[in-house]
N, C-alpha and C positions, 0 to 999 in steps of 0.2 A: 634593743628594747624600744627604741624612741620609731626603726622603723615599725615595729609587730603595732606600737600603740598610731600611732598612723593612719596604717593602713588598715586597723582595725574601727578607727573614726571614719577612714571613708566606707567602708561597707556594715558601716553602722551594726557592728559586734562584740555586744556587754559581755563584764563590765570595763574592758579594754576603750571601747570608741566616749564613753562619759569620763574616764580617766584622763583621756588626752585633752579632752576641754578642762578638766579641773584644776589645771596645774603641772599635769605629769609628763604630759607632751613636750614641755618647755624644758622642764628640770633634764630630761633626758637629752632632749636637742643641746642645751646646753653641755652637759656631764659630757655628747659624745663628742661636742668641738674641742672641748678640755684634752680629754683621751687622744685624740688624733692628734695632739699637739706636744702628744707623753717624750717621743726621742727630743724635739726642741727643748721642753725642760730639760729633760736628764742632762744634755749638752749644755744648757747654758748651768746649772747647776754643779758643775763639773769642773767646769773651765774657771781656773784659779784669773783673780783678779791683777790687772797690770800695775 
């Protein structure tokens, strides 16, 4: 999503490219660092304490 809204701001295409300025671009940028980072949770989430 964070790339479609993006690259919908560079080729300036509603209402996808005003969404990326409004907020949405970030929420997504952020949600997908979260997401990429899903096995690190589950592992550390996982791994009983010493």
């Amino acid at each position: 999503m964070w790339q479609h809204l993006r690259a919908a701001h560079r080729d300036g295409f509603e209402p996808w490219a005003s969404m990326y300025i409004d907020g949405h671009g970030r929420h997504w940028h952020d949600t997908t660092k979260f997401i990429h980072h899903h096995d690190t949770w589950q592992t550390a989430l996982r791994t009983p304490e010493s």
